[in-house]
N, C-alpha and C positions, 0 to 999 in steps of 0.2 A: 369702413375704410381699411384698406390693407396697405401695411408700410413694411418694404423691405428693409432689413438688418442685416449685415453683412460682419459674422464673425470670424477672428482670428484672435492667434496667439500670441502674443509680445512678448519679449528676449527669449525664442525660441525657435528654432526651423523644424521643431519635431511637435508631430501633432499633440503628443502629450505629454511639451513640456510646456513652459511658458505661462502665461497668466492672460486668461481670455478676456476679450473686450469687443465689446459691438459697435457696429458705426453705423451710422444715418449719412449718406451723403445727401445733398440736396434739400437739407429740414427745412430751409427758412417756412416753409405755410404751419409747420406743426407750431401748435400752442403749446404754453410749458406744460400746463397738465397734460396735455398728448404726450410731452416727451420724457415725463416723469412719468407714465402709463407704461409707453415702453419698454423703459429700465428695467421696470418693476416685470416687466413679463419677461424679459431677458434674464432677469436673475445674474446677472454677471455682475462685479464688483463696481462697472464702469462703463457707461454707454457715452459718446461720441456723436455730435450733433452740430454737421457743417453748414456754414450758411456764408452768404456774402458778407462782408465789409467795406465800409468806409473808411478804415481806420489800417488797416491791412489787408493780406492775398486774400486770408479766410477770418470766418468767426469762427468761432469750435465753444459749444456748451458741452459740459459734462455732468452727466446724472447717475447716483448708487442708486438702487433701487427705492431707497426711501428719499437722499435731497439730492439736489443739485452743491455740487463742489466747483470751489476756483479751479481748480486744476489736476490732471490726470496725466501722469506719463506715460503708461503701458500704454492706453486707448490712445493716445497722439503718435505713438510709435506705430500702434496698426495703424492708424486714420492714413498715416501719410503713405506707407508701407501698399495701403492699398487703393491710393490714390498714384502711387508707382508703378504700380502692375496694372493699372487700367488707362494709364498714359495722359493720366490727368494733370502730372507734374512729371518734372525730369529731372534728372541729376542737381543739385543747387541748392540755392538758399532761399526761405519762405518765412514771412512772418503771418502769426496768427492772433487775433484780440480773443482775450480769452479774462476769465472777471479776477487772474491774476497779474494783467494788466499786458502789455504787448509782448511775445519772446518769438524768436528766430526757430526755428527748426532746416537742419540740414540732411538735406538727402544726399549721402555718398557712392560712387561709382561703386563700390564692393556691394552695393544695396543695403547698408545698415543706415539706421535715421537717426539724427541725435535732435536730441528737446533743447533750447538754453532755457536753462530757469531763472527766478530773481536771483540778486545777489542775497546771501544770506543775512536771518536774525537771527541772533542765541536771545534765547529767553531765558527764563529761572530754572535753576536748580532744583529736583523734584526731591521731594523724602525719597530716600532706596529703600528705607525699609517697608513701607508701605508698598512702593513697586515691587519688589522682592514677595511682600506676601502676597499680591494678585497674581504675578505670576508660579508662587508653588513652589520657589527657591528660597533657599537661606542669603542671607545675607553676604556670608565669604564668599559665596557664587559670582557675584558682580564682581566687576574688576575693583581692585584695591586705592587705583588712583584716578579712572576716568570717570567725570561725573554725569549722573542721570540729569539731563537735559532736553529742555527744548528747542529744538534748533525747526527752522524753514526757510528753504528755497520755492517758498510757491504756495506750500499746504503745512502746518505747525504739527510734529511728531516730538514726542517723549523717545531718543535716542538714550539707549540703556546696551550697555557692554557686558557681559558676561566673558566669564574665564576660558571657557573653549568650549568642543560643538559638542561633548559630552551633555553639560549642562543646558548649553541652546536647545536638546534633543528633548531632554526629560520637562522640559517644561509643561507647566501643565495648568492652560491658562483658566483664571476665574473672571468669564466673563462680563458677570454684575459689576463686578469691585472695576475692573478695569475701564467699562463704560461711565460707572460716576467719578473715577480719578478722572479719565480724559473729557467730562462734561468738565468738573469742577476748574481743569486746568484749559479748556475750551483749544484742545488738539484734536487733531484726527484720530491719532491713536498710537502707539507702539509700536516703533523699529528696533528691535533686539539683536544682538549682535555679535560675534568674538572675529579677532583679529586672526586668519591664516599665515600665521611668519614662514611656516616650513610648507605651503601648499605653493606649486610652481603658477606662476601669474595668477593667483587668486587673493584680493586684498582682504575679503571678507568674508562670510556667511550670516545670512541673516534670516528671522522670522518678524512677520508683522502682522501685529493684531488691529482689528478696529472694529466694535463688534457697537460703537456708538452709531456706527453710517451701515450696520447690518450686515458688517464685511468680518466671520470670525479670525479668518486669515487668509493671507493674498498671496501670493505664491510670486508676484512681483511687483516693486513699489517702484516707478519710477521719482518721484518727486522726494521718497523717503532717503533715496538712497543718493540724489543728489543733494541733500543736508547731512547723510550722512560721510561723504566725502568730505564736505565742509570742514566737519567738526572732529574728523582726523586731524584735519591740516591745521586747523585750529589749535590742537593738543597734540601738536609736532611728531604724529606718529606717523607722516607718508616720508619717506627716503626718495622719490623723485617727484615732487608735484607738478613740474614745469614740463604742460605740454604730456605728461605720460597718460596714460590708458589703462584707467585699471580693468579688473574682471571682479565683480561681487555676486556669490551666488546666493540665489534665493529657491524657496519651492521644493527644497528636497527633502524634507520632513514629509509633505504633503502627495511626496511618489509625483511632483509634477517640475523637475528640476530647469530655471531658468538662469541664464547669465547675461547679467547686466553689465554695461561698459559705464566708467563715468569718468569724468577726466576735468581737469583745474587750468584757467589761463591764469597764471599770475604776475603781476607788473613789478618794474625793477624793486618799488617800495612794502613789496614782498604783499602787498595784497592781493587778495581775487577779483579777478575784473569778469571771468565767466563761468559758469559751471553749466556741462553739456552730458547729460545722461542719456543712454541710446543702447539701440542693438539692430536684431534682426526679425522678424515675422514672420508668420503660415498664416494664409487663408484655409480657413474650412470649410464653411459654408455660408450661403444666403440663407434666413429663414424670412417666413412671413409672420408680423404679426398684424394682429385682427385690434381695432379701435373701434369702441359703437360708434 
């Protein structure tokens, strides 16, 4: 049996920026080991697997090439992105059931797509030094006052700040230590980060490791970096969170440079009532893959 995949790039317009992802439209007949076959022959971080609903517009399953995950930003930003350009949806608003439970996805006139994610959990406090030594840094390297955490909008990442993109550059990941800290701590993996104060509309820069779901680094997180927004606003470090639009880049360590949008609604009693991560896309290609 041959099944079309249809790849593109997420928060990118340029073929070689962004962070690839493949989509299945039309999966409901494939079985999960079919579509965890897939994955695994696509080799991309995250493959995208649309079906009917009961429960909303779309189903969407997402698969690394070794498991299935709750949920995938990049891959949901092409799904829709190319469900755009084939006139399958139109400008608006869509919800999709997804096993991190229903969220909204908006297709805007400029053609950028944003995901809403859950509302956020901070989980525990991770040892730095220990993180510090999987990643290849000293200890003074992390920020002096924000703490290594787990935070999730959707998927549980170890959110880790570093002093600036000096240190984010030289890093120099140990991938064993880092897959049994993020087993032991039962996360996805590593969103590493420093703050841009003097770079003009850029909130952040970041790297993200996850080499437990066979991902050594991603060149862009959607789901990472809508908790990492969170957990700014959290530790009072955004100056307009209301309604503003930040810019967070990722992927340029990796020569494949993306920019993520993410942005906060928050209600008079100063909480978060949504968090909407998004951008833009490139198709590249259709390929075929072959299933006994």
């Amino acid at each position: 049996m041959e099944v079309e995949v249809s790849t593109l790039h997420s928060f990118s317009d340029k073929t070689l920026g962004g962070n690839p992802a493949g989509v299945v439209l039309q999966a409901a007949y494939l079985s999960e080991p079919q579509m965890q076959e897939i994955a695994r022959q696509v080799g991309f971080s995250e493959t995208a697997f649309v079906m009917p609903s009961d429960q909303a517009d779309f189903k969407v399953r997402y698969f690394t090439p070794s498991d299935e995950v709750d949920l995938c930003g990049h891959a949901t930003i092409a799904l829709f992105y190319l469900m755009k350009t084939q006139r399958l949806v139109e400008v608006g608003t869509y919800t999709i059931e997804t096993l991190a439970g229903i969220l909204e996805v908006v297709i805007e006139a400029h053609g950028e797509v944003y995901l809403s994610q859950t509302l956020p959990e901070f989980g525990e406090i991770v040892d730095r030094q220990q993180i510090a030594d999987s990643l290849g840094i000293s200890l003074k390297d992390l920020h002096p006052e924000l703490p290594v955490q787990i935070v999730s909008t959707g998927l549980p990442d170890i959110l880790i700040t570093v002093r600036d993109v000096d240190i984010l550059t030289k890093i120099v990941p140990d991938f064993q230590r880092i897959t049994e800290i993020c087993k032991a701590h039962q996360v996805i993996g590593y969103h590493v980060f420093t703050l841009q104060p003097d770079a003009e509309d850029v909130l952040a820069e970041c790297r993200n490791f996850a080499p437990l779901y066979d991902i050594p680094e991603e060149s862009a997180t959607g789901t990472s970096n809508g908790a990492l927004l969170c957990y700014l606003y959290q530790y009072k470090q955004l100056t307009d969170p209301h309604q503003h639009t930040y810019t967070i880049r990722q992927g340029y360590t990796m020569n494949r440079p993306s920019e993520i949008r993410a942005r906060l609604t928050v209600d008079n009693s100063s909480e978060i009532t949504q968090i909407q991560v998004g951008g833009s896309a490139i198709h590249i290609k259709n390929i075929q893959i072959h299933l006994p």
